[in-house]
N, C-alpha and C positions, 0 to 999 in steps of 0.2 A: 544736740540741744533740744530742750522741750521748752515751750512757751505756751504761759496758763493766764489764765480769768479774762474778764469783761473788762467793756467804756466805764461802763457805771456800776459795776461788784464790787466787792469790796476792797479788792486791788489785782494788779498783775503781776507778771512774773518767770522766772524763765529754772530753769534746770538746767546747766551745764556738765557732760563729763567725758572725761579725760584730759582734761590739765594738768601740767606737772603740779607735783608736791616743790613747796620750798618758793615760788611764787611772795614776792611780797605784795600785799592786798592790803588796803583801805578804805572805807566809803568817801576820803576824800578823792581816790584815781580818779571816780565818775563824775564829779561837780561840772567837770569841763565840760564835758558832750554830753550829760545829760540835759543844761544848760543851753548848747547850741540844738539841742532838739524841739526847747520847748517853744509853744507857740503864744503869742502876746505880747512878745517883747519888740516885733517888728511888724509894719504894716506889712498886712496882710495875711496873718495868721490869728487864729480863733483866739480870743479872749479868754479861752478856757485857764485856769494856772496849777498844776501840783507842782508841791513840794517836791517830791520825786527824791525823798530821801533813801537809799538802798540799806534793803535790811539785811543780813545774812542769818541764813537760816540753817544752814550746813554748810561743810567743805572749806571752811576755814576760821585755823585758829591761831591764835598769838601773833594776829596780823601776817597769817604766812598760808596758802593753802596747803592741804592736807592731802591732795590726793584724792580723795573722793568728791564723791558730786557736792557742785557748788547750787545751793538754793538759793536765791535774791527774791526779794518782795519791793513792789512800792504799793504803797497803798494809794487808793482813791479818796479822795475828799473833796471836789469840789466840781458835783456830777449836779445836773438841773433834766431829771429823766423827764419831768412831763412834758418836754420838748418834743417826744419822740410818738407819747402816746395815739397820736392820731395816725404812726407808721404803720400801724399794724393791719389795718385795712388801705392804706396808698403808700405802697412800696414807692419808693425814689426812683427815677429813668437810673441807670448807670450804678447804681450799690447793690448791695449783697443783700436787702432786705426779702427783696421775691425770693432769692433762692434760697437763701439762708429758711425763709420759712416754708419751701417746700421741699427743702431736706433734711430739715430735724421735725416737721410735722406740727408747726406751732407751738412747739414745745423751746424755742431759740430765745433765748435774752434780749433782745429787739432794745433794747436802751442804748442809746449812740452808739448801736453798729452791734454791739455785744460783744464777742471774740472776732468779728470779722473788722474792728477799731482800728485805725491809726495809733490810739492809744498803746495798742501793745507792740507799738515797734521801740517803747522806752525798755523792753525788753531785749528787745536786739542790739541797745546799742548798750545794754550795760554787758553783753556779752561782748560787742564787739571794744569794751574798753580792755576786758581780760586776755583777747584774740590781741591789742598792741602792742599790749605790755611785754607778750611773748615772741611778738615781731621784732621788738627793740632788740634780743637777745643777738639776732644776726643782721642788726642795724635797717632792718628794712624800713621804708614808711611810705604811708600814701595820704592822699588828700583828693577830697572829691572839694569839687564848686559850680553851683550853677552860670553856665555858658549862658544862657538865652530865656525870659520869659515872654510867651507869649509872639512866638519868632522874632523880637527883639533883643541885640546884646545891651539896651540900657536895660537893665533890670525895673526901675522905678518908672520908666514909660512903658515897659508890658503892666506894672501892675497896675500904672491909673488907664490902660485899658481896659481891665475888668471892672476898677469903680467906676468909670463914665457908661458902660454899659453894664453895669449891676448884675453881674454873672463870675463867673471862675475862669479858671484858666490855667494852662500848663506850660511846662518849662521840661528844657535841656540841660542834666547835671553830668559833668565828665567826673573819672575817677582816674589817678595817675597814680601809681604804685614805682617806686624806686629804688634801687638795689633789691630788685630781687634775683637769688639766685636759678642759675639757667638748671635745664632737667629736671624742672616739676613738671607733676602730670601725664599723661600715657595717653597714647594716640586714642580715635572713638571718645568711647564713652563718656569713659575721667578724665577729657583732655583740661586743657585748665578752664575754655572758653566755657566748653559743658560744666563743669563744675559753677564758677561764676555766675551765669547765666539761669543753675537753677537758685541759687540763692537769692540772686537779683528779682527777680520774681516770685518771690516771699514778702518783697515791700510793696502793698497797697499802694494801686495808682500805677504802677510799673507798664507800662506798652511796648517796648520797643529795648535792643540793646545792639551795641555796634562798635565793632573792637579796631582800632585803626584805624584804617580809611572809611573802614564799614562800608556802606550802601555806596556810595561814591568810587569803592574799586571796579564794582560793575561797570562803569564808564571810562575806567583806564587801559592801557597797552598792558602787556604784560613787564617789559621792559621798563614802566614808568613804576609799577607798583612792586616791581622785587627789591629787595631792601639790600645794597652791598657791600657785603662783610668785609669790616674795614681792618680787622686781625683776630690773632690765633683766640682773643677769647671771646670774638663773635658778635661783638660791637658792631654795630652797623649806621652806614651814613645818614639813613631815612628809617624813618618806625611806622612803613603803611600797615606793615601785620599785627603792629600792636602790642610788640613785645613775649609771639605767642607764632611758632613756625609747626605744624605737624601734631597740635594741641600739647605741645611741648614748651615750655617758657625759656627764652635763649638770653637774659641776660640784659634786652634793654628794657627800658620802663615797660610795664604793663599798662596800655592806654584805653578808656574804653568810655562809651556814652550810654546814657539811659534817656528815655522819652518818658517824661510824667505827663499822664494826661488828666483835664478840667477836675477839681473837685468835684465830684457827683451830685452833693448837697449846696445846692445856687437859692441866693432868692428869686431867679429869675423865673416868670412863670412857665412851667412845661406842662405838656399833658401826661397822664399816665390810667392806670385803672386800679377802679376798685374793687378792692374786692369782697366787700360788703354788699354792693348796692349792683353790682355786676356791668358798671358802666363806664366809661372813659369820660375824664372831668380836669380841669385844669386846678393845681396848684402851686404853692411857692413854698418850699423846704423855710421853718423858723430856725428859731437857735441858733449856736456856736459855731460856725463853723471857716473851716480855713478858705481864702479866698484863691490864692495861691497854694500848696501842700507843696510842691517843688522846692520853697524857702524852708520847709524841713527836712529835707531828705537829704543832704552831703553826708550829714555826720551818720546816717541811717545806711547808705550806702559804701560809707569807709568801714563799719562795721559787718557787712556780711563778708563785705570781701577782706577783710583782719583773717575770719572766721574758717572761709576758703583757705586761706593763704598757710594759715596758722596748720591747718589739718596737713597739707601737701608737706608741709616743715617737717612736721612729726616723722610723718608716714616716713620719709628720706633719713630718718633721725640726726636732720641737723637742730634742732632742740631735744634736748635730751629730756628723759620724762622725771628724772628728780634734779632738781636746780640748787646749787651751792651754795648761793651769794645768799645773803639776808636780806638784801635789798635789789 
């Protein structure tokens, strides 16, 4: 997968290939989780709104994919750049804006974020709608939900934490994958956790990831955190490993958490430097922005890992690469 444009260009977008041909496709699939992506609709997420209608551009016709690469567009419309023009001399503590401009030389799109945007994870997740569809095929499914904001499980009193103290703040989103079939993945490299794991950290804000017990097996016996196989197809009575033994997947849920950390863009005032005037000065970020980002991130999160999941299918050819069914 390739993912293209800016916050504020003239839209985004992604390039998908190798999907099967035969694939039924509609821009009504993505309504759902393009919808649970966007932000405005729930305290604590940026007022910003697109349409986020999905264009096809290739790779599918007569509502069926063809086999080759699938293009998606959404466009942008409803960008307010001058919000940003004073970033360009006081990079933000915590965003891509210092590096971004000291890696393409001033020459970076600097309009909310540019290609380093939250905006373009509407790209990821219209892939990852195409990544369920293909999951449906051997009944697998998953679901991510945020556990915790702000280390609280009432979600609504982490987030009038940040409005009483007029800052940002991060959340705990788990992801749980079910029925998926045991023998995906190969020890090292590509085992599934390494796989996962680099995708997961493709979504903006990402800190931290933790498969089972994660960080908490560190403090168990060994006899408390072995998982025991409760028959021949490997079923087991406790899931500390997460569904994942040798970077091999055995069969029970895949379980696993992410750590989203603060928005980077707060109104709270911080210090930072400029680099105009060559001095350290305090400001407060204006604009759009999400107060919490974690309240976006499940359905951003069910899609890389569709995307994971969907690749190791293939690769095993329990999805075959031209599909029968019309629908």
């Amino acid at each position: 997968m390739t993912i293209f444009g800016e916050s504020h260009g003239v839209g985004v977008g992604l390039i998908l290939d190798g999907c099967p041909a035969g694939l039924w496709l509609q821009p009504e699939d993505f309504y759902e989780d393009i919808e649970r992506r966007k932000g405005g609709l729930q305290k604590g997420t940026t007022p910003r709104q697109e349409s986020d209608l999905p264009i096809f551009k290739s790779g599918v016709f007569n509502d069926h994919t063809t086999g080759a690469p699938i293009t998606i567009l959404f466009e942008n419309n409803n960008m307010r750049s001058g919000d940003y023009e004073k970033l360009r001399a006081i990079p933000r503590p915590g965003h891509a804006d210092f590096v971004a401009h000291e890696k393409f030389g001033g020459f970076e799109d600097y309009r909310g974020g540019g290609h380093f945007s939250g905006r373009l994870t509407v790209a990821l997740v219209a892939a990852g709608v195409i990544a369920k569809k293909l999951l449906q095929l051997v009944q697998t499914q998953l679901h991510a939900e945020i556990l915790e904001i702000g280390g609280l499980a009432d979600l609504d009193a982490g987030l009038q934490k940040a409005i009483d103290a007029k800052d940002s703040i991060g959340g705990i989103v788990e992801c749980r994958v079910q029925n998926l079939p045991g023998s995906l993945g190969e020890p090292f490299f590509d085992s599934v956790e390494s796989l996962i794991a680099h995708a997961v950290f493709s979504i903006p804000a990402v800190r931290a990831i933790e498969f089972g017990t994660g960080f908490a097996a560190a403090r168990m016996f060994g006899s408390q955190h072995n998982d025991p196989i409760a028959d021949k197809t490997g079923r087991t009575l406790t899931n500390h490993a997460g569904g994942v033994v040798g970077g091999i997947s055995n069969g029970n849920d895949l379980v696993f958490r992410i750590a989203i950390k603060p928005t980077s863009s707060t109104p709270k005032e911080q210090e930072t430097f400029n680099l105009e005037t060559g001095t350290r000065e305090l400001f407060s970020v204006k604009g759009r922005h999400d107060l919490c980002i974690a309240l976006r991130v499940p359905v951003v999160l069910e899609a890389v890992t569709a995307l994971v999941l969907t690749d190791l299918l293939l690769l095993e050819h329990k999805i075959p690469r031209v599909l029968k069914s019309k629908e």
